[in-house]
LOVEXSE-818326 format. One record per residue (C-alpha): z, x, y. Coordinates in nm, 2 decimals. Each point is the difference from the previous one (the first is absolute). Layout:
<site <Z, X, Y>> ...
END
This chain:
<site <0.00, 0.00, 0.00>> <site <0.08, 0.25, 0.22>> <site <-0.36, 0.12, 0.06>> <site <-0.08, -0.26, 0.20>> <site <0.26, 0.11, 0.23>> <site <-0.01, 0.39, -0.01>> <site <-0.13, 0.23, 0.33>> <site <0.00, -0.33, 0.15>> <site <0.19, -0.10, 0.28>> <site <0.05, -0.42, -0.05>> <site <0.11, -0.28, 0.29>> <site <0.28, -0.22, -0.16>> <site <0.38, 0.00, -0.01>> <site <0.17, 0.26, -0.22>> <site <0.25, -0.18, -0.18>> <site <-0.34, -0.23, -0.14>> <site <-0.19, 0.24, -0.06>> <site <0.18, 0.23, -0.22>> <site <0.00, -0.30, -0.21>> <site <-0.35, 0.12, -0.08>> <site <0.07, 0.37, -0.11>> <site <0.02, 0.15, -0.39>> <site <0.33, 0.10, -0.10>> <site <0.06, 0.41, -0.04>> <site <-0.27, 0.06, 0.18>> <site <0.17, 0.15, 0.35>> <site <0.11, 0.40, 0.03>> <site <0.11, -0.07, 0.30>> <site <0.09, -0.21, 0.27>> <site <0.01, 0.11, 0.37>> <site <0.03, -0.22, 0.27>> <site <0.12, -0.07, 0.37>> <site <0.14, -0.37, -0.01>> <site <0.07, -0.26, 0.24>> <site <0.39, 0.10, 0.14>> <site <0.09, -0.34, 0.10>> <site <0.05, 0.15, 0.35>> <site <-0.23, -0.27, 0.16>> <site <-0.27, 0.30, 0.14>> <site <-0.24, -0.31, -0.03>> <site <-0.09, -0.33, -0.18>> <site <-0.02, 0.16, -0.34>> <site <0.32, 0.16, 0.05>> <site <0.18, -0.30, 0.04>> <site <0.12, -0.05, -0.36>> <site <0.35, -0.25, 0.08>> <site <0.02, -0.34, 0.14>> <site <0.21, 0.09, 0.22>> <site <-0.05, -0.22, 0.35>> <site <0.11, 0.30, 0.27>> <site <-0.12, -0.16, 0.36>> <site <-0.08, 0.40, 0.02>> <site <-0.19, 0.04, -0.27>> <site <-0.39, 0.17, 0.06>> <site <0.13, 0.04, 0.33>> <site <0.07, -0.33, 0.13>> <site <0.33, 0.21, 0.21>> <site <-0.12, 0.08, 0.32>> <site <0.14, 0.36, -0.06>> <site <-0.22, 0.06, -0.29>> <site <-0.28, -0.09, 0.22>> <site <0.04, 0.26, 0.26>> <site <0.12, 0.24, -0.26>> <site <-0.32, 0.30, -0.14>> <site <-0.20, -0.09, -0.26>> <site <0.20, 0.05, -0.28>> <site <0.27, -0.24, 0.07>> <site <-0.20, -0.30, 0.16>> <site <-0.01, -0.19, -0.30>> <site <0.35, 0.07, -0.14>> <site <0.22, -0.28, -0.06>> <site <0.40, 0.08, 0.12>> <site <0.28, -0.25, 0.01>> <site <0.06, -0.02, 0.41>> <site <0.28, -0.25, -0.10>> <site <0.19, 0.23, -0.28>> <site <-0.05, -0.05, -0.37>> <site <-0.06, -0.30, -0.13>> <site <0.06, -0.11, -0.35>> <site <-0.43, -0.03, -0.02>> <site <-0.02, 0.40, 0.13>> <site <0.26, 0.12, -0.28>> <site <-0.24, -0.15, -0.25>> <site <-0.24, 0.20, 0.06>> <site <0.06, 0.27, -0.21>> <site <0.04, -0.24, -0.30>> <site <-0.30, -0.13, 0.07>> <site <-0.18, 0.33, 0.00>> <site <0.16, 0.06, -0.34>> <site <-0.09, -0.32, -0.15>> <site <-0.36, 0.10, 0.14>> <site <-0.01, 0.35, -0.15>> <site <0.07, -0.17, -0.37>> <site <-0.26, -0.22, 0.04>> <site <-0.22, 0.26, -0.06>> <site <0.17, 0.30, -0.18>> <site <0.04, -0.24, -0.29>> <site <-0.38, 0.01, -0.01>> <site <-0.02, 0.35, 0.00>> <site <0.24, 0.10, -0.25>> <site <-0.25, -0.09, -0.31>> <site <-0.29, 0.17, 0.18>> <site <0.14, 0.36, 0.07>> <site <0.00, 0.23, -0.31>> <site <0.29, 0.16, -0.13>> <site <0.13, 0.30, 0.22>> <site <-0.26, -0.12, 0.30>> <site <0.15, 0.03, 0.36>> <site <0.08, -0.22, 0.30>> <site <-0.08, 0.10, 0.36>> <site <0.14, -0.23, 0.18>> <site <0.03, 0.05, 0.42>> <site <0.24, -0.30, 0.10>> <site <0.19, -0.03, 0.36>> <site <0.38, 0.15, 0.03>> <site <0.17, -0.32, 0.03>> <site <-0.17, -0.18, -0.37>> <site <-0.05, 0.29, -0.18>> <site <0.29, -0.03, -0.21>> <site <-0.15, -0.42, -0.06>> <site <-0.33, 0.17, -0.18>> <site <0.17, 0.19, -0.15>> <site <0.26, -0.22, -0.15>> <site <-0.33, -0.22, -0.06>> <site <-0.16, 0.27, -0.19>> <site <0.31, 0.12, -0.22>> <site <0.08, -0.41, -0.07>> <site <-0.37, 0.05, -0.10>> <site <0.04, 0.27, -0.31>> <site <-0.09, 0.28, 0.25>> <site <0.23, 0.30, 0.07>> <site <0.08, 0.22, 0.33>> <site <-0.10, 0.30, -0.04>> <site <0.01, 0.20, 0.38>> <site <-0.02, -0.14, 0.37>> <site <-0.25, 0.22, 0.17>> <site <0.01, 0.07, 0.36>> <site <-0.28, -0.04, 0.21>> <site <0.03, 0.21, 0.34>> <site <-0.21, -0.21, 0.25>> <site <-0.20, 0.22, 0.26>> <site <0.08, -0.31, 0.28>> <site <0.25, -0.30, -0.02>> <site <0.00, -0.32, 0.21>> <site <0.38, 0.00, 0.13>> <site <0.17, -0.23, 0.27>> <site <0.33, 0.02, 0.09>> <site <0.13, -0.19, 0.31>> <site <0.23, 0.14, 0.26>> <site <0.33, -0.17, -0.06>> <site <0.11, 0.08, 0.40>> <site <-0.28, -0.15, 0.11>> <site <-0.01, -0.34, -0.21>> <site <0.40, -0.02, 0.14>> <site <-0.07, 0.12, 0.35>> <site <-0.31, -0.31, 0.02>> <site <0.28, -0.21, -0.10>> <site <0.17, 0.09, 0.32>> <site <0.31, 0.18, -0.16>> <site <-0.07, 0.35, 0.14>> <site <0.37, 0.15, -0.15>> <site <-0.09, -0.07, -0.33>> <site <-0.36, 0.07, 0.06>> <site <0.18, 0.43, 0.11>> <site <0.23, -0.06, -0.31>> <site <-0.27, -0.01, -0.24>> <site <-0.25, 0.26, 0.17>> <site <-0.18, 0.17, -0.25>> <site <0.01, -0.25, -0.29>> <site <-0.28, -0.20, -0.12>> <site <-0.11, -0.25, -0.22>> <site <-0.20, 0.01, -0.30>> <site <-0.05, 0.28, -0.27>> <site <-0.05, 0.38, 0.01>> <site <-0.36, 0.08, -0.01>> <site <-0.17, -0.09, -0.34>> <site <-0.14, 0.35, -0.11>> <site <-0.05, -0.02, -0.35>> <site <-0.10, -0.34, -0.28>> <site <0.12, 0.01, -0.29>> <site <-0.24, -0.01, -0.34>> <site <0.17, -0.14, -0.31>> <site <-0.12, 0.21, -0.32>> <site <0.08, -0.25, -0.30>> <site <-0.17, 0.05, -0.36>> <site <-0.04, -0.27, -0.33>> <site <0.26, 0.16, -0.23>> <site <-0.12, 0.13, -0.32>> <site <0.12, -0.06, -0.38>> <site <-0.05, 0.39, -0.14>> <site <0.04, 0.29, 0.16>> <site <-0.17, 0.14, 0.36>> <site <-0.19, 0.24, -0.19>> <site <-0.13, -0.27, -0.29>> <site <-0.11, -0.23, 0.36>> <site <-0.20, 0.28, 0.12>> <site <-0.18, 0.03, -0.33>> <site <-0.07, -0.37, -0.03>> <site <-0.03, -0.11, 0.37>> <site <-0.05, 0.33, 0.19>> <site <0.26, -0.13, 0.21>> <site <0.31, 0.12, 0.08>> <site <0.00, 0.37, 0.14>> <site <-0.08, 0.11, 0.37>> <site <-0.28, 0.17, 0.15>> <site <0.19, 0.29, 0.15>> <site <-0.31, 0.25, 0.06>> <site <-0.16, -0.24, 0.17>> <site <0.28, -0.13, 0.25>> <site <0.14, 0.35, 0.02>> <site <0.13, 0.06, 0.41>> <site <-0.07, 0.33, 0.09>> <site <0.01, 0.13, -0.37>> <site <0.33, -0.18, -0.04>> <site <0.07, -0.30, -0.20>> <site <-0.01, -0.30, 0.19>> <site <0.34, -0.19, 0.13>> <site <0.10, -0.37, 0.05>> <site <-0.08, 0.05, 0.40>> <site <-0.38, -0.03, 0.11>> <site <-0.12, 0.09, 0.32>> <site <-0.35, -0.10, -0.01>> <site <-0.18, -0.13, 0.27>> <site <-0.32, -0.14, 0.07>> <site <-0.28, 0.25, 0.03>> <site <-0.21, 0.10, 0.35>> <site <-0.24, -0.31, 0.03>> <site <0.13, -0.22, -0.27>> <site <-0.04, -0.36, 0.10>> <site <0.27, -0.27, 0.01>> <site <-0.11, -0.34, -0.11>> <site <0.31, -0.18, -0.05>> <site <0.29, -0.01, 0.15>> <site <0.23, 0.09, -0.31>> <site <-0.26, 0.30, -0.14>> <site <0.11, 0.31, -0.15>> <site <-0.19, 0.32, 0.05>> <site <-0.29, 0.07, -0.28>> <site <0.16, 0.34, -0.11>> <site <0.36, -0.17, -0.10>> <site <-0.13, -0.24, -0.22>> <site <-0.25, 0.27, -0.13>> <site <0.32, 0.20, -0.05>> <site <0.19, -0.25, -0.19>> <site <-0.31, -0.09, -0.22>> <site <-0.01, 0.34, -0.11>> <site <0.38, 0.07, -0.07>> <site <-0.02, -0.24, -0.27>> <site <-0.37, -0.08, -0.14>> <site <-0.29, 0.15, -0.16>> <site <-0.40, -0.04, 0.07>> <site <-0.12, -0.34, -0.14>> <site <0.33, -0.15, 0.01>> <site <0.04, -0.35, 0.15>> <site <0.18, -0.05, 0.34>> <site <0.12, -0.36, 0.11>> <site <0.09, -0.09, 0.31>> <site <0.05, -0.36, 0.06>> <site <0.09, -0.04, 0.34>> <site <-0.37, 0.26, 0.12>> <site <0.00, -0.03, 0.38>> <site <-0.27, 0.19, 0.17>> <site <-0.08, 0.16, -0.35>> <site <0.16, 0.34, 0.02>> <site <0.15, -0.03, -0.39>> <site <-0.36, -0.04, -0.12>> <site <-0.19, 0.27, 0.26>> <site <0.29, 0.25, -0.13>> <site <-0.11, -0.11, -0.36>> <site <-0.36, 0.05, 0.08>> <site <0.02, 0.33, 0.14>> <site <0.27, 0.11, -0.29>> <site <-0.22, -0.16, -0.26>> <site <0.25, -0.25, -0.11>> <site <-0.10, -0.38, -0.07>> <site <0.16, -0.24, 0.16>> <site <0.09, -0.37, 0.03>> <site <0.08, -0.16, 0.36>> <site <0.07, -0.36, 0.08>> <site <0.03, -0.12, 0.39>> <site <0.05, -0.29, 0.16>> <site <-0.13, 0.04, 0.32>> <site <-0.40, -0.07, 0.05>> <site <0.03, 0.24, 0.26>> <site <0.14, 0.29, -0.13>> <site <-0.19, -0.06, -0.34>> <site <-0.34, 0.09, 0.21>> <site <0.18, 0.27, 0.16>> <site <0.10, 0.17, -0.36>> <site <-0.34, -0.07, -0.10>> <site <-0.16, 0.18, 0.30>> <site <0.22, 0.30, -0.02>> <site <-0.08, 0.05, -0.38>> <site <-0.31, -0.04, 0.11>> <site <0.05, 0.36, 0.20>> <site <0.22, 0.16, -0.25>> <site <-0.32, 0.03, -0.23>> <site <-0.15, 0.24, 0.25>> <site <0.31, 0.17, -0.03>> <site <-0.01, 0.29, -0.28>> <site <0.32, 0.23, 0.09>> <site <0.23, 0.13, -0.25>> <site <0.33, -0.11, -0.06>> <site <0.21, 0.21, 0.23>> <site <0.34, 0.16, -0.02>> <site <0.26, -0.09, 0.20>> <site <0.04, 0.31, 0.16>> <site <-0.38, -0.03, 0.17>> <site <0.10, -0.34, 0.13>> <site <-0.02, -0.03, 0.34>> <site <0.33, -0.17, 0.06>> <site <0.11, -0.06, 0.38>> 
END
């Protein structure tokens, strides 16, 4: 079945589609989901009724790009905002159940999820059969970050003696320089070395992903490269997922990435000589993915080693 779906990137929801995929057929699975941080319509994964929500706050609309749409309670939490993160969860199983019976035995997750739900996939995933292996650390070369001026919120409410009290503090989070990547495998019945033999799966790529002739680490500073466009407001940089497609796989092996984007899973299996399998819901980005593998077949570089990256 799963040749009518293979180097293909398809329109149509993920948790339907993988409905339509042969069981033990995946070696791995690598991609950048929705993180329920309502960046836009199809990250809006709750029912939550927030009057802020995709930036109905007039804050959020004079705030940069990166925030406009964010929903924020501007009345505290309400019982609808706490379930949130249950809702994410409950979203997650929906379709790691499906994946389960399609990943061989010893294959690897990838999964790039927001700080805040991370720990929701991955309870969704373990609950699932899968099993935590690592949380990478993705170093990101630039990082949207607002943090308001507590003085000034307290000095615009005419109380100028607290507003000198609290000079100095702000509100909001420390800059967001790094996201993490969940590394999760299928468990195996025999041993790691038996798995290799029967699913050459299991073992890492460490000539290949070597950092300056070191092995590599959990931390991964790599950016995107000099020209490298950006077609979607959530993509990560070609060489990453390159990188993390070749930590774990061999030539020929199948990649799936449900949740596609702008297509970078499936260039980074074109150029690595991987196959792949990408669903994606939006129309829109479908045509994008399609135009950019279009490119990639012009594109005949080697894989590179991390230390020729160019990072920052």
């Amino acid at each position: 079945m799963n040749k009518n779906y293979t180097n293909k990137v398809i329109q149509g929801d993920a948790v339907t589609m993988l409905d339509n995929l042969d069981r033990n057929s995946i070696d791995l699975f690598l991609s950048d989901i929705p993180y329920g941080i309502c960046l836009d319509d199809w990250d809006v994964l709750h029912a939550n009724t927030n009057s802020a929500l995709l930036g109905m706050s007039p804050a959020n609309q004079k705030a940069k790009n990166g925030f406009k749409r964010r929903g924020k309670p501007i009345r505290g939490w309400s019982s609808a905002d706490r379930n949130i993160a249950k809702e994410y969860q409950d979203w997650c199983s929906s379709w790691s159940v499906k994946i389960y019976p399609l990943m061989k035995e010893g294959a690897s997750i990838f999964l790039f999820a927001g700080r805040r739900f991370l720990p929701r996939a991955i309870i969704a995933l373990e609950d699932s059969g899968f099993i935590l292996r690592d949380i990478l650390a993705w170093v990101k070369p630039c990082a949207h970050h607002r943090a308001q001026s507590l003085s000034n919120l307290l000095q615009k409410r005419n109380l100028p003696e607290l507003a000198q009290e609290w000079t100095g503090w702000r509100l909001g989070n420390l800059a967001p320089k790094f996201e993490p990547i969940a590394w999760l495998f299928k468990p195996y019945k025999r041993t790691i070395i038996d798995n290799v033999l029967d699913n050459r799966l299991g073992g890492m790529n460490v000539a290949a992903c070597s950092v300056n002739g070191k092995s590599p680490t959990n931390i991964l500073e790599i950016g995107f490269l000099k020209g490298e466009k950006t077609l979607h407001e959530a993509q990560k940089p070609l060489e990453l997922i390159k990188y993390l497609i070749q930590l774990v796989t061999k030539e020929g092996q199948v990649v799936l990435d449900p949740f596609i984007g702008s297509g970078t899973t499936a260039v980074a299996c074109t150029i690595l000589k991987r196959q792949y399998i990408g669903f994606e819901i939006s129309k829109e980005y479908c045509k994008i993915a399609e135009h950019r593998l279009q490119e990639s077949k012009f594109d005949n570089s080697k894989p590179k080693r991390h230390e020729a990256y160019s990072l920052f």
